[in-house]
N, C-alpha and C positions, 0 to 999 in steps of 0.2 A: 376511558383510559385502558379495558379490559386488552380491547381491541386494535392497540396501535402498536404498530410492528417498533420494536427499537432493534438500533444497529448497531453494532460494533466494531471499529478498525483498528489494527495495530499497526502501525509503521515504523517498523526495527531499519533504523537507520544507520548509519558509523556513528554518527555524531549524538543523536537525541532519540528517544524510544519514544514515540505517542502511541495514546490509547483515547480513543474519542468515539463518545456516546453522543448519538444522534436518532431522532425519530422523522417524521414529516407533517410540517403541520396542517392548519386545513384549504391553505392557497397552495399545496403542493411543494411546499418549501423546505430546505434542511433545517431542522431545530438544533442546535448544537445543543445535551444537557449537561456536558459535563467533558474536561479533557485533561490528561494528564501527562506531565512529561515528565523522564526522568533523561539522566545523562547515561549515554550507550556506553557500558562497557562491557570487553568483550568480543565488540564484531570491527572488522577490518574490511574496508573495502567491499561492504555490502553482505558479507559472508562473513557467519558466526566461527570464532576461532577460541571460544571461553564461553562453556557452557554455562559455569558455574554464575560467572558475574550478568551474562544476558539475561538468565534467568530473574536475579538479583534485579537489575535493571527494567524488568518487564514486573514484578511484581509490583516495585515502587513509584512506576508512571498505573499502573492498575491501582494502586492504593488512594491516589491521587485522583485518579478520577472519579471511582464508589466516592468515594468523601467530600467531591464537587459535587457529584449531582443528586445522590440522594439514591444509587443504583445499585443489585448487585450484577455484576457480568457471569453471563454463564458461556459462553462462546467468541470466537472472532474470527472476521475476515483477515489476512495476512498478506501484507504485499511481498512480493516476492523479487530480489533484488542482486547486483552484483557481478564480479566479474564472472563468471562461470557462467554464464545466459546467452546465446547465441539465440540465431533465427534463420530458418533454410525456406525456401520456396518449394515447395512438390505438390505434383499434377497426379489425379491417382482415376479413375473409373469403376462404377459396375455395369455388367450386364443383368438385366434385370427378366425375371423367367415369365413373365405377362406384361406385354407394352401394353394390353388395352387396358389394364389397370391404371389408376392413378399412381401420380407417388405422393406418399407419405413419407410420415416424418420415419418412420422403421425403414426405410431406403437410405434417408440421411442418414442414421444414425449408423447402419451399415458402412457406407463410403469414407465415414469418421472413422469407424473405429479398425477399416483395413489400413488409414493412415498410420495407426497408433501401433501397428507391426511393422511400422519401416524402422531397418538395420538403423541404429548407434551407438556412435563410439563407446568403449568402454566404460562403465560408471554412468551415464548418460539416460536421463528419463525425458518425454516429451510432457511438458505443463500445458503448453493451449494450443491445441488445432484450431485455428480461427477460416474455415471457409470465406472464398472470395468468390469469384463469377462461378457460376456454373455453367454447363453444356448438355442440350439434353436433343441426341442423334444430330450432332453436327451444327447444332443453332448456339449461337454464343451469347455471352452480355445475360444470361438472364438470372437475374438477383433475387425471386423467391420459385422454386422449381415445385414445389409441393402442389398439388392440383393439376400438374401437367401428365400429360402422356410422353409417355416413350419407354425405350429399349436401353439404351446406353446413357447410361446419369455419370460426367464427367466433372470435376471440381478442380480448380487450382486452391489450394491450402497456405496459410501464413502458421510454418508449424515454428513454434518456441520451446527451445530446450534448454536443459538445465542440468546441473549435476548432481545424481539422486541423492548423495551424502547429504550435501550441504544443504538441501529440501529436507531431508529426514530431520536433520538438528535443530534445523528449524521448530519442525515437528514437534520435538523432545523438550526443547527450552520452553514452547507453549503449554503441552500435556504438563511438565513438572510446576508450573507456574499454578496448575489446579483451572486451569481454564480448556474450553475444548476445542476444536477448528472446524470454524463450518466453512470455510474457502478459503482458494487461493489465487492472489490473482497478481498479474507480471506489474511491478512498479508504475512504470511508464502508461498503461494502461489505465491505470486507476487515478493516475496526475491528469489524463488526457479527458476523462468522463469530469473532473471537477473543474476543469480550466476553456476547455477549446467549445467552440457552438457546433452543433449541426453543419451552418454553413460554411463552417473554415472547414469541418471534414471534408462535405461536397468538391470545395475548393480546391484543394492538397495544403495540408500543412504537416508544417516539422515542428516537432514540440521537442523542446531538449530542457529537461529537468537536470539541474546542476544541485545536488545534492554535496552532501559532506565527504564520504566516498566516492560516488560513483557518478555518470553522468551520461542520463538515460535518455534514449532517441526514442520516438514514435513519429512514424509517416503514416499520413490519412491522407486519401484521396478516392473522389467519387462516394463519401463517407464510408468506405471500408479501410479497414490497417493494411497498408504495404509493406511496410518495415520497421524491424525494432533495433535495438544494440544497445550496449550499453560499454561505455569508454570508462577502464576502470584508473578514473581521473576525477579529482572533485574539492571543493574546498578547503580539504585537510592539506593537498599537496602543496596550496597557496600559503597557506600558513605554515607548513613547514618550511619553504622558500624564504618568508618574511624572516622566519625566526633565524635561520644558517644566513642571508647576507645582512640583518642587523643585528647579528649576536645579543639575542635578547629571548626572554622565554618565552613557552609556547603562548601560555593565557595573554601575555602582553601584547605579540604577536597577531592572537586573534581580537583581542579588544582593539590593536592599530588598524586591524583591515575593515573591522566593522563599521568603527567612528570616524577613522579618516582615509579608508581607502577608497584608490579610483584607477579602473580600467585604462584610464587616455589620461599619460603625463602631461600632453602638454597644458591639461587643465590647472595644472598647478605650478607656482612663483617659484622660481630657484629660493626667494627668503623663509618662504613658509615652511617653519621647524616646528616637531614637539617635543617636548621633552620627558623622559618616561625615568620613574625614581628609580636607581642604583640598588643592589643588592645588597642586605645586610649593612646599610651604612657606606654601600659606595658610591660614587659620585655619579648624578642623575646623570641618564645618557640623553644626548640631542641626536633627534633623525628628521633627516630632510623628507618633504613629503613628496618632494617630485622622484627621490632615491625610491620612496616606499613604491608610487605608481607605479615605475618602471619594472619593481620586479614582479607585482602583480600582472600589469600589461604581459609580461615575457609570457608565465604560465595560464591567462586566460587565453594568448592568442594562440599557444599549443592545442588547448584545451579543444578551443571553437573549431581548429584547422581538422582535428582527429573527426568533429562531427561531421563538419562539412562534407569528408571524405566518404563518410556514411550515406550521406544524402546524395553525392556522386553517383555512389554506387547504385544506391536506389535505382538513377537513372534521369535526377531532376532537369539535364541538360536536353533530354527528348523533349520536345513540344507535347506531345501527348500525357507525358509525367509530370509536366512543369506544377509547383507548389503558388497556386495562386494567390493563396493567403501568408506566403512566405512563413516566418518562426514563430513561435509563441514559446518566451525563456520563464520557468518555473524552477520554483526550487530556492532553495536558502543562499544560496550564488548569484538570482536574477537580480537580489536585493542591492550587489556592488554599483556602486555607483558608474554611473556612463557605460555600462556592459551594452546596453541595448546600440549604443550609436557605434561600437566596436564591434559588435555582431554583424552590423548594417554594412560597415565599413568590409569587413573581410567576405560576408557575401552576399551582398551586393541584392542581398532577400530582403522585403519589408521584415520588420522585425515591434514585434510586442511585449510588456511581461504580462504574464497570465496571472491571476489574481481570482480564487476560487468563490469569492461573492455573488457572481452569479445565482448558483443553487444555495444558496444562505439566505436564513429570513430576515426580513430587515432589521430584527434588535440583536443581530451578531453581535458578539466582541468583535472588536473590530482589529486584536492580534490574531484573533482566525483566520480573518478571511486575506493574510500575508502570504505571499507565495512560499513561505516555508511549509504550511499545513496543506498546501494541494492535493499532496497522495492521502496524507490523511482523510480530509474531506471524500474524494475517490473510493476509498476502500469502504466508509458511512456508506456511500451512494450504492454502491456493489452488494454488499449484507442489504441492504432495505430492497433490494430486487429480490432478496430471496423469501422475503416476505419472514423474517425471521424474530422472535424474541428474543433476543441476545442477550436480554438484562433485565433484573425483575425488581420493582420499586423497594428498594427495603421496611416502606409500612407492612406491604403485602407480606412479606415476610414475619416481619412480628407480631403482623394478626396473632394467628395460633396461642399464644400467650393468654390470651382472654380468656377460656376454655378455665383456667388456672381453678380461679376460686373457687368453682362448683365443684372439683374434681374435691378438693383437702375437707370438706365435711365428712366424707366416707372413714378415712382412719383413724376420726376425733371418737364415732360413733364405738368403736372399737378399741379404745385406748383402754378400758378394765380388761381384758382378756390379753389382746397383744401386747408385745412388750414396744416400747419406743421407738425404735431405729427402724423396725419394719416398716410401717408408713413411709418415713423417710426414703428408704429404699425406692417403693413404691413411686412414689410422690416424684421423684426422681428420675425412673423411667418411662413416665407418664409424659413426664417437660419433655425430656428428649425424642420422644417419637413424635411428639406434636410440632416441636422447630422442624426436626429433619423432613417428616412429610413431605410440606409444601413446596421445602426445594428441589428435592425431587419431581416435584410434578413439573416447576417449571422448565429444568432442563429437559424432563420427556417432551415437555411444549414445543418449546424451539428446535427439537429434534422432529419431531412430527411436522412441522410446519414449513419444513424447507421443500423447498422446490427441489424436483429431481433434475439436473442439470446432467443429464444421459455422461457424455465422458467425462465434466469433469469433478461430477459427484464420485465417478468409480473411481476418479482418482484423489481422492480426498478420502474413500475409505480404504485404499489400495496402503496410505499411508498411513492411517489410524490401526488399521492391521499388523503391519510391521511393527511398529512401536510398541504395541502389544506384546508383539510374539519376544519383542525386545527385552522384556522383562524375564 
């Protein structure tokens, strides 16, 4: 038990904050030990806009989970989400001062970090350099350059930017929560490692996570990332539509779209009504349910048309780009009913939902492994590569207590000379440095045990830094 890496993910959503403790067990599998939710409040559209309440919101889904599984959390991965997330394509080079030399990984990390100097807009930080093909003196396609010879090592890059505020707050809401951040990583990314196989990356596919806010693209092909975005559109705006054309509240609203809504009207009778209780004593309201599809239909087919255009651009109409594995739909959106044959419908893509059971042991809950927890799941998988202890068992913890009884014979020996209250004192500061200790040692643990991840560790302490100085 000394020895088993646990993981930690946070997925600050619009709609629900999780916090989900996982380890691996011995077939290689994600153990879920423990997960908490609370309700987001706070963040809008994937970006924190109320410090105070996210906070609030992130301590109560943490609360929740220590008291599922029996953990304390000392760290988390963080997925990283929202309108303000773009993605550029750039090609960068070096010349390198000994071609007869090999190259190493200090040449990559070089070629990286000349990327991480390219001009952006104002406010503007880059989150993932993700390398794609490399070029080494004119030869193309070649996908691990390390061991090679040459002169000129050339890379196209999938760089993801973000706006440094709204990363910083991020930052802030975690630090004040009493917890620490050992990554970060882009949404869609972390829905893509718990959802999508190897072979659909190979393939090309489009993953589009339909979350509460926002609604996040990833293109894979030849198993590396082509494209990201994120459409800041998502099941909150559906639910506001329901509520403005059946003049009804928001909660009713979203309980209508859960339980009886659907993508494709014509699946529903002009007679099929429900009827939903009146306010304060006023008279139940009746709504058609082919009224309710239609106006879901309206705003999911915006929705789909906005990604599609994404996937255009990618360039999926080239034969060389085409997505062989067509869509995989994730996300707490995938869940509406008939989306998947209205996806199909509008592009003409095979289309899947993604369902993160896969890497899950088989005595999952079986609410886990729903495509609402995908990023969650993702962001477990992400922390457990870094080979991290993110949480320390709370026995381990109240060991030190033991200690106790041997200690209080020493000021009994002493009671004719000293007066009373002194022991007590004592006695007192003795508990206290014996709880504190150990938890200390274990955040030095999981600090010492991370993997250096060359850029985006610098950028993990780039932001631990500010925050600091923030004080």
């Amino acid at each position: 038990m000394e020895k088993d890496s646990i993981a930690v993910g946070l997925d600050i959503g619009t709609t629900k904050i999780v916090v989900m403790i996982g380890k691996k067990n011995e077939y290689g599998k994600l153990e879920i030990l423990g997960v908490g939710k609370s309700k987001s409040l706070g963040v809008a559209r994937g970006v924190v806009n109320n410090i105070t309440q996210t906070i609030q919101s992130i301590q109560d889904a943490i609360q929740e989970a220590e008291s599922n599984s029996g953990y304390k959390i000392n760290d988390v991965v963080v997925g990283i989400a929202g309108q303000h997330i773009r993605s550029i394509q750039h090609s960068d080079y070096i010349s390198r001062n000994n071609p007869e030399e090999v190259i190493g990984d200090a040449d990559i990390d070089m070629l990286i970090n000349q990327v991480h100097k390219l001009a952006m807009l104002p406010g503007e930080e880059i989150i993932h350099v993700l390398p794609q093909e490399f070029k080494i003196d004119g030869q193309n396609e070649i996908k691990e350059p390390i061991g090679m010879y040459g002169g000129r090592l050339e890379s196209s890059f999938h760089v993801v930017v973000g706006q440094a505020s709204s990363i910083r707050n991020v930052g802030r809401c975690i630090k004040s929560s009493g917890l620490d951040l050992s990554g970060l990583t882009l949404e869609p990314l972390a829905s893509a490692d718990a959802v999508l196989s190897q072979e659909e990356k190979e393939a090309g596919v489009a993953l589009i996570d339909i979350g509460g806010g926002t609604t996040d693209l990833a293109i894979f092909k030849d198993g590396i990332i082509r494209h990201t975005a994120v459409i800041p559109f998502g099941g909150n705006v559906i639910t506001e539509d329901i509520k403005e054309g059946c003049s009804i509240i928001e909660k009713q609203a979203e309980l209508l779209k859960v339980k009886f809504g659907s993508a494709w009207p014509g699946e529903n009778k002009d007679n099929e009504i429900v009827s939903i209780p009146g306010l304060r004593g006023r008279e139940p309201k009746e709504i058609s349910l082919k009224n309710l599809s239609k106006i879901i239909h309206a705003r999911v087919v915006e929705i789909i048309e906005q990604v599609f255009a994404e996937i255009k651009a990618y360039g999926h109409e080239d034969p060389r780009k085409k997505l062989i594995a067509g869509i995989v739909l994730t996300g707490g959106g995938a869940q509406l009913q008939h989306i998947k044959q209205l996806v199909e419908y509008i592009t003409g893509m095979d289309t899947r939902i993604g369902y993160p059971n896969e890497h899950l042991a088989g005595n999952s809950n079986e609410e886990i492994s729903s495509p609402l927890y995908a990023t969650a799941v993702g962001l477990v998988m992400n922390s457990l590569r870094n080979n991290t202890r993110s949480a320390t068992p709370l026995v381990e913890l109240q060991k030190p207590a033991a200690p106790q009884p041997i200690v209080r014979p020493q000021p009994v020996v002493n009671t004719v000379v000293a007066p009373t209250p002194e022991p007590v004192y004592e006695e007192e500061e003795m508990e206290t440095v014996a709880v504190q200790q150990p938890v200390r040692t274990a955040t030095q643990e999981s600090t010492e045990k991370k993997v250096k991840r060359s850029f985006f560790d610098k950028y993990i302490d780039k932001i631990k830094d500010f925050l600091d100085n923030a004080e």
